[in-house]
Backbone and ligand atoms as CSV (ligand in chain L), in Angstrom:
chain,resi,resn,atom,element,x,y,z
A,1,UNK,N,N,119.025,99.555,97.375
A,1,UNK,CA,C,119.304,99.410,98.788
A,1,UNK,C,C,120.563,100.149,99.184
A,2,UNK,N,N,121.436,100.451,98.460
A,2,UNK,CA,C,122.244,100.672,98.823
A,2,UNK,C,C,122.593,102.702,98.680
A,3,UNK,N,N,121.905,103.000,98.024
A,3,UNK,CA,C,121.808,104.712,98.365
A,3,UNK,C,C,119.794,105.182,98.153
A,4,UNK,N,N,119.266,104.757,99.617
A,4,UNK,CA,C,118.354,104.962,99.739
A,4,UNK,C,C,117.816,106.252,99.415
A,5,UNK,N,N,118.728,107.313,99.563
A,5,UNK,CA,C,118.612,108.622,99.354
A,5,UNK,C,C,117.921,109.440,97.994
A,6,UNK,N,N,118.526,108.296,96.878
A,6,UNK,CA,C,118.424,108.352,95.559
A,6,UNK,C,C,116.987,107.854,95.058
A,7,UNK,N,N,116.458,106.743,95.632
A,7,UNK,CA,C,115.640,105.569,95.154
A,7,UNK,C,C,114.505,106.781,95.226
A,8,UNK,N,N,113.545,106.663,94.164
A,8,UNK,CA,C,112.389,107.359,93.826
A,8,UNK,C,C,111.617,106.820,94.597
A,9,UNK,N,N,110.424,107.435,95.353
A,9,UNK,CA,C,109.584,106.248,95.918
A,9,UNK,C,C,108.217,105.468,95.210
A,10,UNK,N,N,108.247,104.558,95.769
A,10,UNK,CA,C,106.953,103.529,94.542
A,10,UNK,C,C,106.025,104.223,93.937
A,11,UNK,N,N,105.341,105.640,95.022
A,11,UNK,CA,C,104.489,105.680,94.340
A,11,UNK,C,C,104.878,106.446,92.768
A,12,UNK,N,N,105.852,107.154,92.838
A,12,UNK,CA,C,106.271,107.598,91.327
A,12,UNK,C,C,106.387,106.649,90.467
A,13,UNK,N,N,107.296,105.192,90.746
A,13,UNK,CA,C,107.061,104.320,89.453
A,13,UNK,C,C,106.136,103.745,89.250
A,14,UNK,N,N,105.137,103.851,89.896
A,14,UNK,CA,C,103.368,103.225,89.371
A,14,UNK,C,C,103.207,104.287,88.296
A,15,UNK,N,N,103.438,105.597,88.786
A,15,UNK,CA,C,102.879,106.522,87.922
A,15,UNK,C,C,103.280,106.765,86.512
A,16,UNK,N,N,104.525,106.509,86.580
A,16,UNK,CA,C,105.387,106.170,85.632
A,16,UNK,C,C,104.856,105.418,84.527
A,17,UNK,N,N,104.571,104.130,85.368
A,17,UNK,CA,C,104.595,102.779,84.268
A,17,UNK,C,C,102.820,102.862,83.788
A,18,UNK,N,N,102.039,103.771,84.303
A,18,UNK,CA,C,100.624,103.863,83.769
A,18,UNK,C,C,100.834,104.222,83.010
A,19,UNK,N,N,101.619,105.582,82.734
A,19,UNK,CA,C,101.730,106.499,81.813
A,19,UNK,C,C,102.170,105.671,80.099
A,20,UNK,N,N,103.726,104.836,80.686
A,20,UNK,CA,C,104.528,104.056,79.719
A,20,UNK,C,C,103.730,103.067,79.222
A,21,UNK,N,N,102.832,102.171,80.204
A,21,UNK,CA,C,102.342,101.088,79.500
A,21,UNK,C,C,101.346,100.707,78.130
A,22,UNK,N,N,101.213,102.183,77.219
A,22,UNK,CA,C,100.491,101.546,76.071
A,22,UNK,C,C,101.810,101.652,75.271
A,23,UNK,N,N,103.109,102.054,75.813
A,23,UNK,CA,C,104.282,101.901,74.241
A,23,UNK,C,C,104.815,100.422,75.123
A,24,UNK,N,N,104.616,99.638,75.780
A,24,UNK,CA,C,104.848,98.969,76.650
A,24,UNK,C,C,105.763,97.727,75.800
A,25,UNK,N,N,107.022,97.166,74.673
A,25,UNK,CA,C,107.143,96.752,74.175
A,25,UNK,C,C,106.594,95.181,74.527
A,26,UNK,N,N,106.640,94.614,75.379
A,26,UNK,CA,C,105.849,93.370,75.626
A,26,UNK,C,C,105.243,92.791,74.905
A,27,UNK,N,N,104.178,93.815,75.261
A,27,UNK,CA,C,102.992,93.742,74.348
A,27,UNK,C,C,102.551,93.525,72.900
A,28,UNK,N,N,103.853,94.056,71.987
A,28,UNK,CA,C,103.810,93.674,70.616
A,28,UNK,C,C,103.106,92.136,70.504
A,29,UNK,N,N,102.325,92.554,69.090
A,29,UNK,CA,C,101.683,91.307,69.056
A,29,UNK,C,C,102.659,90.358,68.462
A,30,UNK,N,N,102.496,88.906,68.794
A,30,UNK,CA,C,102.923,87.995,67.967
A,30,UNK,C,C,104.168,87.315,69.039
A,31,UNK,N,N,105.097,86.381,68.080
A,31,UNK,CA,C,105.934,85.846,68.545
A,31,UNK,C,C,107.173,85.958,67.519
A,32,UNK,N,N,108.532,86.553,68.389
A,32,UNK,CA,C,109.552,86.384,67.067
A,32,UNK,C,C,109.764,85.527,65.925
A,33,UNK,N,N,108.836,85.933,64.883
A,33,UNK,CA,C,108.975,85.393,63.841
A,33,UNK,C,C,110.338,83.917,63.634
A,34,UNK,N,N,111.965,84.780,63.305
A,34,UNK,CA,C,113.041,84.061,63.617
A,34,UNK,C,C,113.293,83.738,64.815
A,35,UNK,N,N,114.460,82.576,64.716
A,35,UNK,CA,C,115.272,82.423,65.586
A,35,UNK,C,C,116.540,83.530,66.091
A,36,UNK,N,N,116.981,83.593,66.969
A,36,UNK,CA,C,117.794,84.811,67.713
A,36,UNK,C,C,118.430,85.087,69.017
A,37,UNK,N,N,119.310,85.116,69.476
A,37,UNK,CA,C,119.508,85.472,70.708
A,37,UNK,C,C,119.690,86.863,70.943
A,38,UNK,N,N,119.206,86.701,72.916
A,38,UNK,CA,C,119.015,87.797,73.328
A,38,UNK,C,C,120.425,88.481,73.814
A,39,UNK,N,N,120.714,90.106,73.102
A,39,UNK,CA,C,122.245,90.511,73.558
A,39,UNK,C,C,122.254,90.808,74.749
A,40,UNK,N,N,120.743,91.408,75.696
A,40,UNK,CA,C,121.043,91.626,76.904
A,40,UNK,C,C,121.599,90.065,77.807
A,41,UNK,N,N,120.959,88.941,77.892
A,41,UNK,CA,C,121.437,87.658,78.845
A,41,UNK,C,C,121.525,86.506,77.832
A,42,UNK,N,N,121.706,86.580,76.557
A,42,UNK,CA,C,121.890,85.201,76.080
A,42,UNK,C,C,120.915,84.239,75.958
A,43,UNK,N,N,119.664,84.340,76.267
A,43,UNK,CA,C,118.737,83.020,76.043
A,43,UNK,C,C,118.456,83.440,74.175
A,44,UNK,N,N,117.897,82.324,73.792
A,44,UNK,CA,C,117.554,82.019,72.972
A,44,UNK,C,C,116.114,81.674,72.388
A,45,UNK,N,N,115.716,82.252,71.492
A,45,UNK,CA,C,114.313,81.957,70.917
A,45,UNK,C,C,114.720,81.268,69.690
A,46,UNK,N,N,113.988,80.240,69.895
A,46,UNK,CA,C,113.511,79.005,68.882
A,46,UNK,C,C,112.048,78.893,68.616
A,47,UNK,N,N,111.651,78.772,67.215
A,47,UNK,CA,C,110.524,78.262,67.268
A,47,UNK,C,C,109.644,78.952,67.569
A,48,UNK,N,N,109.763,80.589,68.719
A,48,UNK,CA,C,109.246,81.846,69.297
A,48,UNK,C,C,109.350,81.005,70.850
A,49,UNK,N,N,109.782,79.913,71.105
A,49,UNK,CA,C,109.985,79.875,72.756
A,49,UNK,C,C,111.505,80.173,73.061
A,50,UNK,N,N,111.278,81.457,74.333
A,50,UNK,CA,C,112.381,81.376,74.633
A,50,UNK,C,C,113.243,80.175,75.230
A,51,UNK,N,N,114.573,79.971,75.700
A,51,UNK,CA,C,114.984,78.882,76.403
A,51,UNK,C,C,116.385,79.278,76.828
A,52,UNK,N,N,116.936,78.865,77.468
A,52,UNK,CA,C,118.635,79.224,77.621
A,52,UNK,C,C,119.048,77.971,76.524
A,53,UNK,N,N,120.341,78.580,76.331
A,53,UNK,CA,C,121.205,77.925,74.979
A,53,UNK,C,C,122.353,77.866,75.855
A,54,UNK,N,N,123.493,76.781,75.309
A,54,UNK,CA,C,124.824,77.017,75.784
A,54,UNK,C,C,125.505,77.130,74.362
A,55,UNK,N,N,125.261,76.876,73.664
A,55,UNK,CA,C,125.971,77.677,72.135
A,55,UNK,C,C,124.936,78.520,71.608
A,56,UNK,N,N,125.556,79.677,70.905
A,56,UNK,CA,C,124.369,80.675,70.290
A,56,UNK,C,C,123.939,79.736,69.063
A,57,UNK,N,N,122.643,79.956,68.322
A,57,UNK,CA,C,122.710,78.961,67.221
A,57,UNK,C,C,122.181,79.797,66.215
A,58,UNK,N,N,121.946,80.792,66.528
A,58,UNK,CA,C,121.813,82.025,65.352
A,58,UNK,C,C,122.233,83.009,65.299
A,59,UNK,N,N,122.690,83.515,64.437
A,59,UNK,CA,C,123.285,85.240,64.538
A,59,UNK,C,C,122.679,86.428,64.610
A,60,UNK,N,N,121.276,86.358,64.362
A,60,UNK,CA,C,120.532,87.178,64.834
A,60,UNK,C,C,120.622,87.410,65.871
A,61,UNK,N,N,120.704,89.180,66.404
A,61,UNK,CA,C,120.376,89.243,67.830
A,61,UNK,C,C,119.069,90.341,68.203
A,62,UNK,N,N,118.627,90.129,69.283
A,62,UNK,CA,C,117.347,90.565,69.626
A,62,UNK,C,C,117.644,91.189,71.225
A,63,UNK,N,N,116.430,91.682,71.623
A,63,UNK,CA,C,115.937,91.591,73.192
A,63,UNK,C,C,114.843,90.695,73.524
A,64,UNK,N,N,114.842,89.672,74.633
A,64,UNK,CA,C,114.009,88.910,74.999
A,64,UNK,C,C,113.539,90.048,75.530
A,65,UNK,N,N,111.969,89.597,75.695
A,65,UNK,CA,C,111.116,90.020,76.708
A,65,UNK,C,C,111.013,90.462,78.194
A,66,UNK,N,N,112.274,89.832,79.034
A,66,UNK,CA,C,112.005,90.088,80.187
A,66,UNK,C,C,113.685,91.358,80.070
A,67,UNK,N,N,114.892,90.934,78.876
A,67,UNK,CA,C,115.807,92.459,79.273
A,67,UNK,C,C,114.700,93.600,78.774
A,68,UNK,N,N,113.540,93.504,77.765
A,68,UNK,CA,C,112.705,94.684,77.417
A,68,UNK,C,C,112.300,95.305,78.512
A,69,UNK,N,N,111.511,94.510,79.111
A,69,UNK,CA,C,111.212,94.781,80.838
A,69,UNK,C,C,111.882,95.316,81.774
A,70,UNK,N,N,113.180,95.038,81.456
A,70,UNK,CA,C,114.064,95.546,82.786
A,70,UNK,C,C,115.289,96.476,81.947
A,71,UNK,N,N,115.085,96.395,81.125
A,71,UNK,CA,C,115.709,97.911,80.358
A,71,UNK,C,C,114.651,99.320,80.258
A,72,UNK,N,N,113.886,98.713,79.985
A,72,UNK,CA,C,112.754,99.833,80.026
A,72,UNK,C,C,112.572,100.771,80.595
A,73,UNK,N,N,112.558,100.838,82.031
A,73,UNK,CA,C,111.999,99.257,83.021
A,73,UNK,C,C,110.698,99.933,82.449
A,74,UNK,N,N,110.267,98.324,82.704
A,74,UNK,CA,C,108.372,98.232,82.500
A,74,UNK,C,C,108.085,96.831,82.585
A,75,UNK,N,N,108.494,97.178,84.482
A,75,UNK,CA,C,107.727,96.038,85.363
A,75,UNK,C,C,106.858,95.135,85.092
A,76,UNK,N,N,106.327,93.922,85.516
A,76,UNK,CA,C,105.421,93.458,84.959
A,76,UNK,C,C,104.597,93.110,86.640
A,77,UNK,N,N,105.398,93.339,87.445
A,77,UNK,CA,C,105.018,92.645,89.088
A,77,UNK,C,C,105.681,93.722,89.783
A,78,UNK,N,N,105.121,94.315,90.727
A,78,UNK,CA,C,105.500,95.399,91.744
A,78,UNK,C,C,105.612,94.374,93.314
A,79,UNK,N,N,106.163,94.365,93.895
A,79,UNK,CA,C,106.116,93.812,95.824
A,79,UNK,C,C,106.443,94.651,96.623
A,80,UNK,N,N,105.335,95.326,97.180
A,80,UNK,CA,C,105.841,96.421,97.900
A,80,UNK,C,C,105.932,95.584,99.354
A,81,UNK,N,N,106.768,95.898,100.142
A,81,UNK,CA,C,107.273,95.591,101.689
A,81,UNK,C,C,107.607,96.600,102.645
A,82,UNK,N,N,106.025,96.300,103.560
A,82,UNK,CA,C,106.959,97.599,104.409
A,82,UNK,C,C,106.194,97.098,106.089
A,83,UNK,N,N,106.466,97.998,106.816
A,83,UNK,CA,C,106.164,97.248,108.379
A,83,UNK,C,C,107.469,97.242,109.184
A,84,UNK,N,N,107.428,97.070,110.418
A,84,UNK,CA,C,108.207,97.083,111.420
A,84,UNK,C,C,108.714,96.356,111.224
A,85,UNK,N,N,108.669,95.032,111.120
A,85,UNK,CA,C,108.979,93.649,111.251
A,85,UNK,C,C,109.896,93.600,109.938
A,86,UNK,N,N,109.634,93.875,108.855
A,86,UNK,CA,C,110.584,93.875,108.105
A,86,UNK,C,C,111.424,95.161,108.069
A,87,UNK,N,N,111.687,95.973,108.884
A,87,UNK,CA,C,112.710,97.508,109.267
A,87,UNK,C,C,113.896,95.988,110.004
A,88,UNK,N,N,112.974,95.333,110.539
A,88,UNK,CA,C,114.138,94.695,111.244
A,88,UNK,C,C,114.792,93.158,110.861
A,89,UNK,N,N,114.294,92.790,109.900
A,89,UNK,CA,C,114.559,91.174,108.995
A,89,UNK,C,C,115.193,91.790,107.268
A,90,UNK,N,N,115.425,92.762,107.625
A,90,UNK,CA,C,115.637,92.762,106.280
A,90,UNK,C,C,116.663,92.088,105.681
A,91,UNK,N,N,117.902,92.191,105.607
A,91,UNK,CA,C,118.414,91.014,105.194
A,91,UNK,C,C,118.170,89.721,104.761
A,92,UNK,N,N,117.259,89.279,106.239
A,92,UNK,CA,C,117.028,88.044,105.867
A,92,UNK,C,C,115.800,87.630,104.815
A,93,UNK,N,N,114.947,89.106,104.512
A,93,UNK,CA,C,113.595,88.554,103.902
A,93,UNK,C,C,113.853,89.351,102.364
A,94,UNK,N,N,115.047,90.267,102.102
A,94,UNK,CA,C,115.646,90.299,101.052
A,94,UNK,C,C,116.632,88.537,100.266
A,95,UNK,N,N,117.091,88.188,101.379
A,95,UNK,CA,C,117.757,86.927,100.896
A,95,UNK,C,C,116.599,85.667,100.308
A,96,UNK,N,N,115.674,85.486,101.265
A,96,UNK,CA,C,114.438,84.749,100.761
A,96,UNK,C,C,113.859,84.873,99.340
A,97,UNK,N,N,113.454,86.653,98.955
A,97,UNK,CA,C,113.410,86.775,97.334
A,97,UNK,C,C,114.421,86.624,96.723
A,98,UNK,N,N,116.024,86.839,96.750
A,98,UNK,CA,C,117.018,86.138,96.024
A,98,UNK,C,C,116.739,84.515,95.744
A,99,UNK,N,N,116.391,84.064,96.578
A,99,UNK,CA,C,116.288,82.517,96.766
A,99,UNK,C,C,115.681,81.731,95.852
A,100,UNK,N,N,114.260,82.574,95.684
A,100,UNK,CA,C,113.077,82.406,95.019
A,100,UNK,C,C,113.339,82.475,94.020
A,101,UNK,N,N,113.653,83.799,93.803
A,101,UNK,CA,C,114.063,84.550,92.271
A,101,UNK,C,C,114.582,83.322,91.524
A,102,UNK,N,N,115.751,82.977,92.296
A,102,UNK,CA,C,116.600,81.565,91.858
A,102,UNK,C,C,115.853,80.307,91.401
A,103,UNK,N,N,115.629,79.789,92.161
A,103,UNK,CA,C,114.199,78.965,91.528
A,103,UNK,C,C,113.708,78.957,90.898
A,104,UNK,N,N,113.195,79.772,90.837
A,104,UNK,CA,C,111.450,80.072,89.429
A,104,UNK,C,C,112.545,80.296,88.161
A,105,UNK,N,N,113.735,81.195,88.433
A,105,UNK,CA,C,114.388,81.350,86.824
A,105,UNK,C,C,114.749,80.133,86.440
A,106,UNK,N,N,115.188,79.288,86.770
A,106,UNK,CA,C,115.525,77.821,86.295
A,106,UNK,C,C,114.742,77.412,85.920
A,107,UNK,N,N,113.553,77.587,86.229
A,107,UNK,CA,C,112.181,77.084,85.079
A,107,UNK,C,C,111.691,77.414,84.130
A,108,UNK,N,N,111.607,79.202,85.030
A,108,UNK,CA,C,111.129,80.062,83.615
A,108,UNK,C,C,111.724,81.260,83.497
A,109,UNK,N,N,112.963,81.161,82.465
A,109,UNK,CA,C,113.986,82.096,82.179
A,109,UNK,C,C,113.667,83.656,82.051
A,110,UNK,N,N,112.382,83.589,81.829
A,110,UNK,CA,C,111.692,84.968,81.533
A,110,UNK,C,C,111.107,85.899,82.890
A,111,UNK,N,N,111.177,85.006,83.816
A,111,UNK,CA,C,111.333,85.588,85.394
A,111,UNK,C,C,111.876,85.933,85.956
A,112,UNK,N,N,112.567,87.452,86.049
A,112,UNK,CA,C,113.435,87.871,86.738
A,112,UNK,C,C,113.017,89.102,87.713
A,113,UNK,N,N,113.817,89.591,88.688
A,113,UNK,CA,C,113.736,90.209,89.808
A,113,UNK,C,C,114.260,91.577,89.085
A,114,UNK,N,N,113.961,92.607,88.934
A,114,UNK,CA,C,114.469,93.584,88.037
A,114,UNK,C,C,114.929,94.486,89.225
A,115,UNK,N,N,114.920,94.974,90.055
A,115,UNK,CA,C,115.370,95.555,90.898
A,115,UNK,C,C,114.431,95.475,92.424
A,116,UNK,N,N,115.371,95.534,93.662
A,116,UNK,CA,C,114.956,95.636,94.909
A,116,UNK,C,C,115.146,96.588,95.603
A,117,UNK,N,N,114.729,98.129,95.365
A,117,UNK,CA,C,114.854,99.297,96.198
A,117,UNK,C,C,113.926,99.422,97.183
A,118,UNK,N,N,115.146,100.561,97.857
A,118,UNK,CA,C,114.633,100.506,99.456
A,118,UNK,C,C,114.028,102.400,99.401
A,119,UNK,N,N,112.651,102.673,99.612
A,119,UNK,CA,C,112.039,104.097,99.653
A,119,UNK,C,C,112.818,104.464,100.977
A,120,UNK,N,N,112.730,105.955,100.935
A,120,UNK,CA,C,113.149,106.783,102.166
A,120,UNK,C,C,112.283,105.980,103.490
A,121,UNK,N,N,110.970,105.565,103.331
A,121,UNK,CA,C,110.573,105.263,104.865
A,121,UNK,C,C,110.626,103.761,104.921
A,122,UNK,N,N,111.588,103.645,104.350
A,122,UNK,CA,C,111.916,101.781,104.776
A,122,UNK,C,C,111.270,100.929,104.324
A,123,UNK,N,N,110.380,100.922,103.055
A,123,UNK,CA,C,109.835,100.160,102.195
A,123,UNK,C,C,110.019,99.714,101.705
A,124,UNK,N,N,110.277,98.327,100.920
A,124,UNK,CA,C,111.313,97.701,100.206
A,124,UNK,C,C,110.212,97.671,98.928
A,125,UNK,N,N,110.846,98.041,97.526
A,125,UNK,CA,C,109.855,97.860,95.993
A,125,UNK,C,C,110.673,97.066,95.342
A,126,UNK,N,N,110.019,95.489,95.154
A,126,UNK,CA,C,110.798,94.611,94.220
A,126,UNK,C,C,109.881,94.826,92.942
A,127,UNK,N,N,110.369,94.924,91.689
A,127,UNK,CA,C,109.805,94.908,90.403
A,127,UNK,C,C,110.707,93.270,89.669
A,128,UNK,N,N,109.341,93.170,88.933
A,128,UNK,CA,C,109.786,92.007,88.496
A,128,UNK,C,C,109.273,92.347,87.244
A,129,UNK,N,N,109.977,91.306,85.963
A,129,UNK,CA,C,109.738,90.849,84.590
A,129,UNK,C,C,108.431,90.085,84.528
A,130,UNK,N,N,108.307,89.636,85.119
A,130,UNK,CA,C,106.819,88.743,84.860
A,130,UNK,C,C,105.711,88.651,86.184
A,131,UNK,N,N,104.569,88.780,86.141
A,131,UNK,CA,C,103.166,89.214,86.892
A,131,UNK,C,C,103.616,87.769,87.757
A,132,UNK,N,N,103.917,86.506,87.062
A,132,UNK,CA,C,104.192,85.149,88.226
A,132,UNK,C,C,104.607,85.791,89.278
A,133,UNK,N,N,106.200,86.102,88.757
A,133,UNK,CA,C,107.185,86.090,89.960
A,133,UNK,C,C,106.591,86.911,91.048
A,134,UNK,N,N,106.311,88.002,90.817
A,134,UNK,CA,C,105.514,88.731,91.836
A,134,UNK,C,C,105.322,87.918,92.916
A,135,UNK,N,N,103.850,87.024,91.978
A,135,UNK,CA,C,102.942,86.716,93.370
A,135,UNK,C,C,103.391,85.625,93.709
A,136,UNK,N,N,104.492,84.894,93.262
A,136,UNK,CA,C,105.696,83.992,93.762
A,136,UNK,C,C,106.108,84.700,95.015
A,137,UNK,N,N,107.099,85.697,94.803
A,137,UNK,CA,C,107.418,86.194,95.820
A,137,UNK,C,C,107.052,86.550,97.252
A,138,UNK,N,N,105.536,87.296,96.885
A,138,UNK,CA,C,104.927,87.533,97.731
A,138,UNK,C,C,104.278,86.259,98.374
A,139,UNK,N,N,104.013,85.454,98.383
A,139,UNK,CA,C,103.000,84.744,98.605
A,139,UNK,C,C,104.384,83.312,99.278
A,140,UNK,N,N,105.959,83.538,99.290
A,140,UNK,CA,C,106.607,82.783,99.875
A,140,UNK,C,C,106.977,83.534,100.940
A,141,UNK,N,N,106.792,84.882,100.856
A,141,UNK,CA,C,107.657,85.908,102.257
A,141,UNK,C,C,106.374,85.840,103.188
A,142,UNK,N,N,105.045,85.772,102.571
A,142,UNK,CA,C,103.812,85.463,103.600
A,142,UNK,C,C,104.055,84.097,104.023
A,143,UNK,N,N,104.758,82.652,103.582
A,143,UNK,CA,C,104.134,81.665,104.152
A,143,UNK,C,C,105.463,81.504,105.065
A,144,UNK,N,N,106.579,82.008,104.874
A,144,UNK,CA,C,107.249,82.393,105.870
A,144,UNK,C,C,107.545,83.322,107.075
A,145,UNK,N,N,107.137,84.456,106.871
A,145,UNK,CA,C,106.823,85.568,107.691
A,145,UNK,C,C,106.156,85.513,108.030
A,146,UNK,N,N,104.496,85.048,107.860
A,146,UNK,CA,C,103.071,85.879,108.143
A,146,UNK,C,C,102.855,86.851,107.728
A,147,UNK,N,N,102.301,87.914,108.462
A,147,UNK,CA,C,101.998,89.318,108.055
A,147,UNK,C,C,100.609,88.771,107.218
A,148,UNK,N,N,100.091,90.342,106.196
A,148,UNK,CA,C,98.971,90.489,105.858
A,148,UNK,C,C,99.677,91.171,104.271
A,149,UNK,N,N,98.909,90.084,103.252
A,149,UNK,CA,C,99.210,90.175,102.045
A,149,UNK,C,C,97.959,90.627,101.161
A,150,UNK,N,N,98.262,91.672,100.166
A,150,UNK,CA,C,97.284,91.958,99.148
A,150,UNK,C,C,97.696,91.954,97.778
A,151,UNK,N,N,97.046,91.386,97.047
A,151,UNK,CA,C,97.326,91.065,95.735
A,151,UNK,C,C,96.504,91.696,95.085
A,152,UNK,N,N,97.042,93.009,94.029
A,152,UNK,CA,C,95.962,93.279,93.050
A,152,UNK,C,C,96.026,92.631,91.583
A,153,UNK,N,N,95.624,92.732,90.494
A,153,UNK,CA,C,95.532,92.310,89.137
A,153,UNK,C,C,95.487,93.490,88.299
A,154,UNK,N,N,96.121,94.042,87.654
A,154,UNK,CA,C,95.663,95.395,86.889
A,154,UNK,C,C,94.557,95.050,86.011
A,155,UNK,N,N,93.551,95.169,85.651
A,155,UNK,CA,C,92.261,95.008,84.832
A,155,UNK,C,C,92.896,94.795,82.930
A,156,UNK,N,N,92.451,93.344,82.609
A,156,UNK,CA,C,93.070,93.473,81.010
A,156,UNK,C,C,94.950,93.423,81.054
A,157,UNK,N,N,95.428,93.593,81.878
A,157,UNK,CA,C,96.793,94.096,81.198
A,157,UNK,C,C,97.645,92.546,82.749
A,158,UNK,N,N,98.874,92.176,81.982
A,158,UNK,CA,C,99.175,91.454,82.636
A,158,UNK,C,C,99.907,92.153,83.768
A,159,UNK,N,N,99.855,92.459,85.133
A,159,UNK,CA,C,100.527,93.554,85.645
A,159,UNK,C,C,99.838,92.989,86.630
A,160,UNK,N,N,100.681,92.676,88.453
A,160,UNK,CA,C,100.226,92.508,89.371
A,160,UNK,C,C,100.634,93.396,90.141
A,161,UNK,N,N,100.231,93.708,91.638
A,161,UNK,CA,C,101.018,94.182,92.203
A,161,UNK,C,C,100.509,93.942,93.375
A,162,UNK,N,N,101.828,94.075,94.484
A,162,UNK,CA,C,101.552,93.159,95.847
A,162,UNK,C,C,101.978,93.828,96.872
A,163,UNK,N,N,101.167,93.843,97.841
A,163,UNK,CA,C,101.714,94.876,99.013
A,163,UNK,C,C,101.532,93.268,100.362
A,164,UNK,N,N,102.978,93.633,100.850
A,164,UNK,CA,C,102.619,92.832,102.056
A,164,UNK,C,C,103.488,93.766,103.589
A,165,UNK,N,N,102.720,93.232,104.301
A,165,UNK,CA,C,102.795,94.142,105.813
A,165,UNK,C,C,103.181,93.461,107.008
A,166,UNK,N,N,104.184,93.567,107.494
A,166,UNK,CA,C,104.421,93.230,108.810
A,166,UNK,C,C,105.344,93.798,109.878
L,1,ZN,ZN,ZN,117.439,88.761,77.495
């Protein structure tokens, strides 16, 4: 948002992440064997569930799943936003996905908002760590806003992506 000038527009990081998604680390099969924390944010895998920790309890360190995602990047949820109506709420319907974002991570640590850029024609592209948050997102800026929401599913692969209009 803040040097619009720069921001690639969506449709390049779709193209992008088709291309990336069979080295897609996610995807590795299985569950971390050990216990470990993550060096990008500190949660912790036990057992192979992640969780937040307030002491580290192993010295192993790793990447959780969702810094893989947002180091990568290799999105797991696209929200595209665009329309008149949001040229002129923005603030306020950027603050609403902060809000959210907030929420859902307190439940499920592995949900995060990976970035909120703004395209040259005033489109807002939120990428997220996990296919939920997405349609979290989307589906709270519709029951607040209105507008006209579409939800796709990528076929086989966990990957949503959401266009909403107003
Ligand atoms: Zn992490």
């Amino acid at each position: 948002m803040d040097q619009p000038g720069r921001t690639p527009p969506p449709r390049r990081r779709r193209d992008r992440l088709v291309e990336d998604s069979r080295h897609d680390p996610y995807r590795a099969p299985g569950k971390p064997s050990e216990d470990a924390v993550c060096r990008g944010c500190g949660l912790g895998v036990r057992s192979g569930r992640w969780q937040r920790c307030s002491t580290p309890w192993a010295p192993r360190e790793t990447l959780c799943p969702a810094c893989q995602r947002t180091q990568g990047p290799y999105p797991a949820g696209f929200l595209c936003l665009r329309g008149d109506f949001l040229r002129g709420h923005r603030e306020e319907i950027t603050s609403l996905i902060r809000h959210v974002e907030a929420r859902e991570e307190a439940e499920h640590p592995l949900q995060r908002v990976i970035g909120i850029d703004e395209g040259d024609d005033g489109v807002l592209l939120v990428t997220t760590t996990g296919s939920h948050l997405a349609r979290t997102l989307a589906q709270a800026v519709q029951r607040a806003y209105g507008g006209s929401l579409e939800l796709r599913y990528a076929e086989g692969e966990n990957l949503v992506r959401a266009v909403w209009e107003r």
